[in-house]
N, C-alpha and C positions, 0 to 999 in steps of 0.2 A: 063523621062530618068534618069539616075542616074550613078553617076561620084564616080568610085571607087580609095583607096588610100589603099594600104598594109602599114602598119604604124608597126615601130620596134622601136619608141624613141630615133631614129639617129637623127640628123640634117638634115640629108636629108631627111627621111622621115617626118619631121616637117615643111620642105622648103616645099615638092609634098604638104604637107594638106594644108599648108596655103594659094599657088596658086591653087590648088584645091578648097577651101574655095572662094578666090574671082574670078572665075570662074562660079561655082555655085550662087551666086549672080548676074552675071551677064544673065548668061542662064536660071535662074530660074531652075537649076535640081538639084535633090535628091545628098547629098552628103553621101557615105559612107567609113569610116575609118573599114578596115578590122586587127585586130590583128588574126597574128595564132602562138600559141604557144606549139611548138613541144612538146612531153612528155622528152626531154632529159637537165636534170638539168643544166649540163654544156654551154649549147643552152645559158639559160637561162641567167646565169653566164656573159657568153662571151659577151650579148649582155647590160649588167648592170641594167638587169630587175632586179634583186635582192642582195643585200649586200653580198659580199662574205662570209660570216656565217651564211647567210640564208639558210633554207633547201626551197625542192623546193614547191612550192604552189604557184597550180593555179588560183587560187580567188585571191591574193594577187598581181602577177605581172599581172592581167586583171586589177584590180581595179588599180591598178600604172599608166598603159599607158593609161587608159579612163583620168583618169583627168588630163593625159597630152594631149591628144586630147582633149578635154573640153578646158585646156587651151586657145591653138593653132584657134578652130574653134569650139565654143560654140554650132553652129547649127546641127553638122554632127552627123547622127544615129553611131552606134558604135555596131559593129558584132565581138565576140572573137571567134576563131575555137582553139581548141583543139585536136591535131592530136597526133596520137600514130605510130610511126613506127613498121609496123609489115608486111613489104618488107624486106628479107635479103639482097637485090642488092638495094635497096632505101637508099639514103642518105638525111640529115634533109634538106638540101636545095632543092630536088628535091619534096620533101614531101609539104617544105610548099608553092613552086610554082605551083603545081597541084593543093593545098586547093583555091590557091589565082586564076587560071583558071577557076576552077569548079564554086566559086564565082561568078568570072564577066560573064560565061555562064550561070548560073542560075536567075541571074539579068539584063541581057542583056544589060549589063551598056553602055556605049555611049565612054566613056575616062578613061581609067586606069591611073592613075600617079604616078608613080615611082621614088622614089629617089633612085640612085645607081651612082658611079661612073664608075662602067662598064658596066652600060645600052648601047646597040647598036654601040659596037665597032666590028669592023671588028672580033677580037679573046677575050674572051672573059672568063674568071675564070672561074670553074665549081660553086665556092662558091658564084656568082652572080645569084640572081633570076631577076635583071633585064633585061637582056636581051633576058632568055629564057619568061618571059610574054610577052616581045616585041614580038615574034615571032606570036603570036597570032591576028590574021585578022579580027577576029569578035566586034575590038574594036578599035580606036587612041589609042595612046601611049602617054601621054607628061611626058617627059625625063628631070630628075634631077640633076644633076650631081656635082652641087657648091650650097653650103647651102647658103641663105640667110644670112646677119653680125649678125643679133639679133640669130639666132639659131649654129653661126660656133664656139663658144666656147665650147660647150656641147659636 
């Protein structure tokens, strides 16, 4: 089986890899750190993949987040999806929640873990992908919500 992790070089989602990470150790299953990186620069920007005088490039903020996953959990495989918005009604978070679905149904992962602060609350951001992959049955959920002290500076 295998234990998925949507990785964005938050805190939180360095918190979800790391108990992911010894999870995986423990169950002896496949770990995977999923990046998906919308085609929209400012995505990019916003989430401090890139210098803000960087232009935008794909190679560059993959390569950024692997060796911060490398960091974090030396063992985990490392999958980058590249998505292009080309829905006029799709928004980038709706985009890269359907890549990170399509994912863990194609790998029939066992446990998604999510770092989000509005993973499974009653109401819930549109600009949260955690809670809309909680809505999905075909997998456990373990829910992120406080970084660990070594990753809450960041």
């Amino acid at each position: 089986m295998t234990l998925l992790v949507p990785y964005d070089g938050s805190a939180l989602s360095k918190t979800a890899l790391s108990r992911a990470q010894t999870f995986a150790e423990f169950t002896d299953e496949d770990l995977l750190a999923l990046v998906v990186i919308p085609d929209e620069p400012g995505y990019a920007h916003r989430h401090d993949w890139l210098d803000p005088a960087d232009t935008f490039d794909v190679g560059v903020v993959e390569r950024k987040l692997t060796q911060e996953i490398r960091d974090v959990a030396p063992d985990a495989e490392v999958r980058a999806e590249f998505v292009e918005n080309t829905e006029p009604t799709a928004d980038t978070t709706m985009i890269v929640v359907r890549t990170i679905k399509e994912v863990a149904a194609e790998l029939a992962v066992s446990v998604v873990f999510v770092g989000s602060q509005n993973a499974g609350k009653v109401t819930r951001p549109l600009a949260s992908i955690g809670g809309t992959v909680a809505d999905d049955a075909r997998y456990d959920v373990h829910i992120v919500r406080h970084p660990d002290p070594e990753f809450a500076d960041e």
